[in-house]
Every structure is written in C-alpha cells, then in structure tokens.
TILUMVO-794582 format. One record per residue: x, y, z of N, C-alpha, C, O in turn. Coordinates in steps of 0.02 Angstrom, whole numbers, plus 50000, padded with zeros to 5 digits. Layout:
BEGIN
XYZXYZXYZXYZ;...
END
This chain:
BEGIN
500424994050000500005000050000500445006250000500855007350045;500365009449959500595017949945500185022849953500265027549914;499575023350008499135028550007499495030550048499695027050095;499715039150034499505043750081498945050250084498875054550041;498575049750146498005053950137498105061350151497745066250142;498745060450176499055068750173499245072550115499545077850122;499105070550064499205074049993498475077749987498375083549969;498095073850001497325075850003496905080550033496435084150017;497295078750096496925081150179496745087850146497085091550110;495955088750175495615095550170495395097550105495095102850095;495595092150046495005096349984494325094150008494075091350057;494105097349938493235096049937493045088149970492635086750014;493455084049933492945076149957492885075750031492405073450062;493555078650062493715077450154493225082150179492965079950231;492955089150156492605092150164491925089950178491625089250231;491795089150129491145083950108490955076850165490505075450205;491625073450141491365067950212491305071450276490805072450311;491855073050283491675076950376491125079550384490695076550416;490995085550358490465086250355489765083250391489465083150445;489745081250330489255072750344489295069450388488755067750411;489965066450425489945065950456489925068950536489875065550587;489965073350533489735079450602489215077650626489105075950684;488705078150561487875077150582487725071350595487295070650638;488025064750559487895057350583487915057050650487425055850685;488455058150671488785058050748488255063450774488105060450825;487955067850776487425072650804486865067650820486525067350871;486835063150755486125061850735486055057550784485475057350805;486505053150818486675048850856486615049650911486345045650949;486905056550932486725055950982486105062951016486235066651064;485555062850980485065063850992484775057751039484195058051061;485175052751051484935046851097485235047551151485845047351141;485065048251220485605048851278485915043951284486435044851316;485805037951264486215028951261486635030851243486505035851210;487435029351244488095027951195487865024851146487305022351138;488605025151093488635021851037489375020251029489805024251048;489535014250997490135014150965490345017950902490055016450850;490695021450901491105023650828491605019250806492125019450838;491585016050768492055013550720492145013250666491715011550625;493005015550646493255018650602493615013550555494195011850569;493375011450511493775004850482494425008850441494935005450431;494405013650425494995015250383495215020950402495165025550362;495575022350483495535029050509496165035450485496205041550484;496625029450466497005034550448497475038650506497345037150565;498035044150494498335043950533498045051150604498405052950651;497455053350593496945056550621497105061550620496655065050644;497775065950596497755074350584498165074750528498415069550506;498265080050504498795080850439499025088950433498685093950424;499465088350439500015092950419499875095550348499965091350304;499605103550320499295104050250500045106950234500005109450178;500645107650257501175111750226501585103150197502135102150171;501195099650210501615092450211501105089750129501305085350091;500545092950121500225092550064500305094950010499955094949958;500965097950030501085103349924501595100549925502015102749886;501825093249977502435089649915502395082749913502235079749965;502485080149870502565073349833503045069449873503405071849917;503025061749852503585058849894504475062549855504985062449890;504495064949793504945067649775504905074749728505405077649708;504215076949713504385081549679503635086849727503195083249750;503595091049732503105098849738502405097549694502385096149634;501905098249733501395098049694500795101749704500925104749757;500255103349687499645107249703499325106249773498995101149784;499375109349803499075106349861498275108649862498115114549853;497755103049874497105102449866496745106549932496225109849933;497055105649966496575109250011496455118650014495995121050046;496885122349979496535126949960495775127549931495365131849948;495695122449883495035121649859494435121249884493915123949863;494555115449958494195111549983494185117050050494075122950039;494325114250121494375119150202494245125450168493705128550172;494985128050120495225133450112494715139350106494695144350141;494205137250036493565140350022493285142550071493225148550083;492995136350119492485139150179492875143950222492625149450234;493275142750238493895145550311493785154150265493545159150292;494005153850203493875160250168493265164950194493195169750232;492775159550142492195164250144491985164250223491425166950223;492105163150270491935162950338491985167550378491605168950425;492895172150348493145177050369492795182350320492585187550345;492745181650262492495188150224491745187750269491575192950298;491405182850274490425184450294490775187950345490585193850346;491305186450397491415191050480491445199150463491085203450488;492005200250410492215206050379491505209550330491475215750332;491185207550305490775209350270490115206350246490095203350193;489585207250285488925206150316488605202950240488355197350238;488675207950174488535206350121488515197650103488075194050078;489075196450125489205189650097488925184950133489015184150193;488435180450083488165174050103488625168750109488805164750065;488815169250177489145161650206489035157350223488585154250196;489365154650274488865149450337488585153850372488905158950384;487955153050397487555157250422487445153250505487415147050505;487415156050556487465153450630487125149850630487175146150679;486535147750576486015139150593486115133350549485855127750549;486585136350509486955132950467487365125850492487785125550537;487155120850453487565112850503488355115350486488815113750523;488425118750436489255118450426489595119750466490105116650482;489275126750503489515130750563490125124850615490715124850630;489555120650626490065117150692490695113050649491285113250668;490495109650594491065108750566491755113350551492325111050556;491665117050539492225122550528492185123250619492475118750649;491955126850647492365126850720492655119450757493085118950801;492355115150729493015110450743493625111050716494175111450744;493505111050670494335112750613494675119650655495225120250680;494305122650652494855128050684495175126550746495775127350758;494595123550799494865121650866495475117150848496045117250871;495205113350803495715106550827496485108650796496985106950827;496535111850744497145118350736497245121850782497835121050797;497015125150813497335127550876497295124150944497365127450996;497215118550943497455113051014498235110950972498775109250996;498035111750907498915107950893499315112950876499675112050827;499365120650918499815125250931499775131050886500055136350898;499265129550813499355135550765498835141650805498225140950810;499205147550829498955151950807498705157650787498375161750818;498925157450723498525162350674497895160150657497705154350646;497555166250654496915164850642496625165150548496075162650535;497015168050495497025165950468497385159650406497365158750345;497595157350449498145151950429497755143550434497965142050490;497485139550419497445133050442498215129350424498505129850370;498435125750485499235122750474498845113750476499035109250439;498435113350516498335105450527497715103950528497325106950565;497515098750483496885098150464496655091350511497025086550501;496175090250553495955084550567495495078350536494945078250507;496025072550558495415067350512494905066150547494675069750591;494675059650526493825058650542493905056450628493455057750668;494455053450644494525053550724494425056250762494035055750809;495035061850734495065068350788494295073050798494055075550849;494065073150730493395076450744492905073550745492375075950727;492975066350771492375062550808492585061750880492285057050906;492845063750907493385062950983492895067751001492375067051033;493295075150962492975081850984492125079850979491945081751035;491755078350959491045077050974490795070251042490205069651060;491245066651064491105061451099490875063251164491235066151204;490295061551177489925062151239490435057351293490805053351264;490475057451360490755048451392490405044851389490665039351380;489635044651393489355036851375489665035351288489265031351264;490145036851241490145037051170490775031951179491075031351232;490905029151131491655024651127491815026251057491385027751015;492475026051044492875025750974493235018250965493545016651016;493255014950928493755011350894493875011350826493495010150779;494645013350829494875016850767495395009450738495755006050775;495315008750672495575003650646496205007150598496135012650571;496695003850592497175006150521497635000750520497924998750571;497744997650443498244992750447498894994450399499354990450388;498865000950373499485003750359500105005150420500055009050468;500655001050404501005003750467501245009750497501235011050557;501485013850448501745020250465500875023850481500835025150541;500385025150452499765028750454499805024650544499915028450591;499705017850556499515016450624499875017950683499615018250739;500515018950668500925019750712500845028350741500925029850801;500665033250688500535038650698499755041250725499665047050741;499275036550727498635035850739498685033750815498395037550853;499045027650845499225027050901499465030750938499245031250995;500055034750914500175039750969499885046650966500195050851000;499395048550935498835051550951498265051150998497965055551029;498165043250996497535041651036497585037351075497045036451103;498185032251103498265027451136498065027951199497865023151231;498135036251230498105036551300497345040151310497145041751366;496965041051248496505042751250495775040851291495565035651265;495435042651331495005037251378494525033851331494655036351276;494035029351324493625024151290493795025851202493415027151155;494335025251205494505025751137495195018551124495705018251159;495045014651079495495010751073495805009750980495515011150927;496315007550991496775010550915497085001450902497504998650936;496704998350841496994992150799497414992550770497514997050729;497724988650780498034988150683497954982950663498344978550682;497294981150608496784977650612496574981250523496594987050504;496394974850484496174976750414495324976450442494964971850463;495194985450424494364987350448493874982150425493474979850465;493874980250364493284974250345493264968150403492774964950421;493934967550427493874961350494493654963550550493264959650579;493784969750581493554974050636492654974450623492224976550662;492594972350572491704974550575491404965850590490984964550632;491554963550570491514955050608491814955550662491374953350700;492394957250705492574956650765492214959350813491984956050860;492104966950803491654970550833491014970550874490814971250932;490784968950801489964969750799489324964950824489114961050781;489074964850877488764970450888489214971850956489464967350990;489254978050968489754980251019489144978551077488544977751068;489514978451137488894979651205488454986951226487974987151263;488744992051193488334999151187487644995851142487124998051166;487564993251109486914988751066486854995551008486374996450971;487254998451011487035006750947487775007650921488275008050957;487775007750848488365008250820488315013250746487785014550717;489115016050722488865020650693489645017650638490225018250660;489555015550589490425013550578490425016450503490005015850458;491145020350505491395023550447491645019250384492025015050407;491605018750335492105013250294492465017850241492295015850186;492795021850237493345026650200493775024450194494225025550235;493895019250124494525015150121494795020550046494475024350009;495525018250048495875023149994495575020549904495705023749854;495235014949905495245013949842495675011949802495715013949743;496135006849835496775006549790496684999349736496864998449678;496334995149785496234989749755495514988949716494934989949732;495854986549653495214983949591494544981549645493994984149641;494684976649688494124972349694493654978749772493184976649807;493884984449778493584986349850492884988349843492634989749898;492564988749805491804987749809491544982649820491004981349846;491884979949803491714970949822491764968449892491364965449928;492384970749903492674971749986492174973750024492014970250072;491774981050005491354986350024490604981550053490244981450103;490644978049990489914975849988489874969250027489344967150049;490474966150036490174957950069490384959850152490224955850197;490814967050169490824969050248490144971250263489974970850322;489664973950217488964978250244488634971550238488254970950286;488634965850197488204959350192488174955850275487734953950314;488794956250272489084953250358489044959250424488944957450482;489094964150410489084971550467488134968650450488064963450482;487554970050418486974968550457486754963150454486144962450458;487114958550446486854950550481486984951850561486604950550607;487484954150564487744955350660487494960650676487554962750734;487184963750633486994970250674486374975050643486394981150638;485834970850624485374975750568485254983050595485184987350552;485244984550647485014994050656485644997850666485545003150695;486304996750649486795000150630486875004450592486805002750533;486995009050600487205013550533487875012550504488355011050539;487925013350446488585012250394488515019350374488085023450388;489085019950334489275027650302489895024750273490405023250304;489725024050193490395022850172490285027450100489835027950059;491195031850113491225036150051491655033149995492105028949999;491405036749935491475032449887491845039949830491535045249820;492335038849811492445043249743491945042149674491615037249657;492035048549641491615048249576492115051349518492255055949479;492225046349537492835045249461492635041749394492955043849345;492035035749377491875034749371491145032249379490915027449410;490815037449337489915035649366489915027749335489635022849358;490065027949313489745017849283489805014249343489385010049359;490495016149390490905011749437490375011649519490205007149556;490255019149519490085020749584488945019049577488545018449623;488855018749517488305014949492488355008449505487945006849547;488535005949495488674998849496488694997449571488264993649595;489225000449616489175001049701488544999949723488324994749747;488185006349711487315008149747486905002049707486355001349734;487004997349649486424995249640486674988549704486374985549749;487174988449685487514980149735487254981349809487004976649839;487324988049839486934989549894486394989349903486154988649959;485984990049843485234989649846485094978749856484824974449890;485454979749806485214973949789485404967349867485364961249866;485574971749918485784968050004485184968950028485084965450078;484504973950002483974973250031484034976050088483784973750139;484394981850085484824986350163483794988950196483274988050164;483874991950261483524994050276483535000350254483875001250203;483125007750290483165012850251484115016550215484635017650247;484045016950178484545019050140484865026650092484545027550040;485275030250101485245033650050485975035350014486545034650038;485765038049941486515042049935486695048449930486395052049890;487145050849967487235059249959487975059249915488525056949931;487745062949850488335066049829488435073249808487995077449803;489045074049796489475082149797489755080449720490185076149714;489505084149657489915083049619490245091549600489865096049585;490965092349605491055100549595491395102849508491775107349489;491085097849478491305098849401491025094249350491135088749375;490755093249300490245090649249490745087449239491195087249282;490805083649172490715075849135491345079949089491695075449066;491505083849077491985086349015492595090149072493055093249046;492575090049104492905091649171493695086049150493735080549122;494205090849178494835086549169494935084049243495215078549252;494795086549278494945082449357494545076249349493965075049333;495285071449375495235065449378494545061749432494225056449431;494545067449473494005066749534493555071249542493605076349576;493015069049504492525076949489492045076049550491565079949549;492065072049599491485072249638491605066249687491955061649665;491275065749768491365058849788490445059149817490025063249799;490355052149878489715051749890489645049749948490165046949965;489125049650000489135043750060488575041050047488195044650014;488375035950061487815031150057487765029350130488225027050165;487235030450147487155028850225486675023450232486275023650185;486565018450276486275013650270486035013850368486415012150413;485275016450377485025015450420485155023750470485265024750530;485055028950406485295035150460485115038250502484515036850500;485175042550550484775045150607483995048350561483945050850505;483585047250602482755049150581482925055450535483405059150550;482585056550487482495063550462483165067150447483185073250439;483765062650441484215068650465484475069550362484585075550355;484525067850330484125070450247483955078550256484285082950229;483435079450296483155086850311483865091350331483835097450322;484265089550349485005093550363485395094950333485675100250320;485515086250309485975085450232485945088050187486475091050178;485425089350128485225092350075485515097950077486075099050054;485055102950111485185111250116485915110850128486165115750103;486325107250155487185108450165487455105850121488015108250121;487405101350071487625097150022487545103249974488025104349939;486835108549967486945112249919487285119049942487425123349900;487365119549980487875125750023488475122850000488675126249953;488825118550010489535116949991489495116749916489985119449891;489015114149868489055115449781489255121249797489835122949784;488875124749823488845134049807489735136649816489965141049780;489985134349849490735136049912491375133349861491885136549849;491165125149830491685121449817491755118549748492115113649736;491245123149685491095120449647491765125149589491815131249582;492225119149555492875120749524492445122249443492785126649416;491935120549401491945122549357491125119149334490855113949355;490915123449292490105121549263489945111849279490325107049277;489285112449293488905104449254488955101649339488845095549338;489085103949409489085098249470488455100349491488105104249459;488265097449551487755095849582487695094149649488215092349676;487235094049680487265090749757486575087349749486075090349729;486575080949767485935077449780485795073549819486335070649825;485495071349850485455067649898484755061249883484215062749910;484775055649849484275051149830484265045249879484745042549908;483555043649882483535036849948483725029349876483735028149815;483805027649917484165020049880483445016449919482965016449879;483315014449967482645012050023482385018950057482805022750083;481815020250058481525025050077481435023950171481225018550193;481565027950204481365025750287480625026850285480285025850336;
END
C-alpha cells in the first residue's frame, strides 16, 4: 500500500465527508444511550497541509486550498463583510468549521488566518464524543498506524487496531453499547474494494441490522460508483440513501470530479439537514460548470 491521505487532507471530498459526518455523529446522539464509533479506515487522524504541496519527490498542488480553504475564506469575508452569504449561525456547517479551527489550535497554530493542521475523521469524532460514546479506530497501514496510536493510545474509551477494517466489522459487531455508527473510507487502491465494500455491509447487518454504515465512495467513474449503489440495493439494506457532491460536469479534466456517502440506516429525518448543506458546499466548492449536490434514497425510511 502507497496511500498517503496527506496529499489530500482538506479538499472538497474530506470536506464533504466530515461534514456529513458531524451530523451522523449529532444524529446519534440525539439518543442519551452511547454508541460505538468505528472507524475501519482511520488513517493517521491529523495532517500537516504544509506536508500536502509535496510529493514523495517532487512539489505539487496542494488540494486543500480548494476544499477547508474556500469555507475558512468565505467565513472570514461573511465576519468582515455582512454582504456575503456564508455559513450562516444555523447553518450545520458552522460546527464543522469550528472544529477545524479548534482542533488547529489545540495543535499550537495560532494564526487565525492560517489553517496549518487539518483533522481526520478521528480527531473530529473525539471532539464530538459524549463519555457514554466509545471510538475504535482501525488502520492497517504501518506508518499511518503507528502515527494514529500515538495520538490516541492514552485517550480514555478510545481504542487504536492495527487491524484490516473489513475484519474489525466482524470482530466488533455488535459492540455491548447495542448502537453503532461505523465509517468505511478506504483509499480505493484495490480493483476488487467495492466488492470488499459490499460483502463487509452483507456481514456488518447480519450482526447488526440497526447500525448505521457511512461509506464514502469517489466519483471518478459514474458507471463504477453505479454499479456500488445498485450492489447495495440489491443487500435489501434497511432505510438507505446516497448523498453526493459533484464540483465539476462530465467534460471536466479532474480526475475526481465528485465523491458520495451512502448511508445505510441514518439518524430519523436527518436528509432534512443534509440536503440544504450538500447544496451550500456546491455553492462554496464548485471548480467549474455541470456539478451538483443530491441527495437520493436507495430504500426509503
């Protein structure tokens, strides 16, 4: 394996999932019960964005201007100038971006207009964890786990694998909290990982039918990520949906014009949140004509 997610950290797609995921984890715990979080592909849980404009040997574009950068922008211009339609204080984005900033300034940056360290899906599911809440964070890259561990090892009801996530969802599940919420954000490296995708959710609700799943998917290919949602349908999931972000049409030269989450069993109503923010970020993060934000049920709740 050659993923690193620090080339990435903070465009639009990381945007997009977090996001999304903010409100899952909200949606969750609109229940005073705990829940387990588990992270099958956690990754090394913060990233360094000055570590993102270089290659393993040569300088390259760094993406997260596009992605954080936009909002963190327009966030400071709406402060500076009332005119501008931003995130607005009832806005779901709101708490997302004040995590990002917090969790940049717990890791020493600060300037206020500077983001130096972007958090992964860990760190800003930590920052939301009630104590009845648990984390188990999975990664079987060694260098990504080794750096994931000493982030969170000493962390309280938080525990750190190094563990391939599709096995962690059979080991797991059903945790003794009886409420679970599990991420599946794998890099996509391998031909067969939809396949991977699809026989862990076959097995995640045999052990566990009222779980929620959330697995993001690139749109690199619509034939490919078509093909995903019908194989999901076709598991006979309980209520279901897919949310995607596409920030550039079909004649678009970016290799990655768009990604998606498909949620399988999501907090009540919470669609009613998603939408209106799915099309707030088109509005924020959209690189060139023909994208979209939509959000379609795959199973209707």
């Amino acid at each position: 394996m050659n993923y690193r997610h620090h080339y990435h950290a903070g465009n639009f797609a990381d945007v997009m999932k977090h996001a999304v995921l903010v409100q899952l984890v909200r949606g969750m715990q609109r229940k005073e019960k705990g829940f387990l979080y588990l992270d099958t592909h956690a990754g090394r849980g913060a990233y360094d964005l000055a570590a993102a404009d270089h290659g393993d040997t040569l300088e390259r574009k760094p993406e997260h201007p596009d992605g954080i950068g936009r909002l963190l922008g327009e966030k400071t211009d709406a402060q500076n100038n009332p005119s501008v339609d931003a995130t607005q204080e009832t806005d779901p984005l709101r708490e997302y971006i004040q995590l990002v900033r917090a969790f940049d300034r717990r890791c020493g940056n600060l300037e206020p207009d500077v983001l130096r360290i972007y958090p992964g899906s860990p760190s800003l599911v930590r920052a939301l964890m009630r104590p009845q809440d648990r984390m188990a964070l999975c990664e079987k890259h060694p260098d990504e786990f080794a750096s994931l561990r000493g982030k969170f090892q000493r962390e309280p009801r938080v525990s750190v694998h190094e563990i391939d996530g599709y096995t962690a969802i059979r080991a797991m599940l059903p945790p003794p909290e009886k409420r679970t919420l599990v991420l599946i954000d794998p890099p996509f490296e391998a031909q067969d990982e939809y396949e991977a995708i699809t026989r862990a959710l076959r097995e995640g609700l045999r052990r566990m039918p009222a779980a929620t799943f959330a697995v993001w998917y690139p749109l690199t290919e619509r034939a490919r990520a078509d093909d995903f949602l019908n194989r999901l349908a076709m598991l006979g999931p309980p209520p279901t949906f897919a949310a995607e972000l596409t920030i550039a049409g079909e004649t678009s030269s970016l290799k990655m014009r768009g990604c998606g989450m498909a949620v399988i069993n999501p907090p009540w109503q919470i669609d009613q949140t998603l939408a209106p923010m799915l099309d707030t970020l088109y509005q924020s993060l959209a690189q060139s004509p023909g994208g979209k934000a939509t959000l379609d049920w795959i199973v209707r709740e």
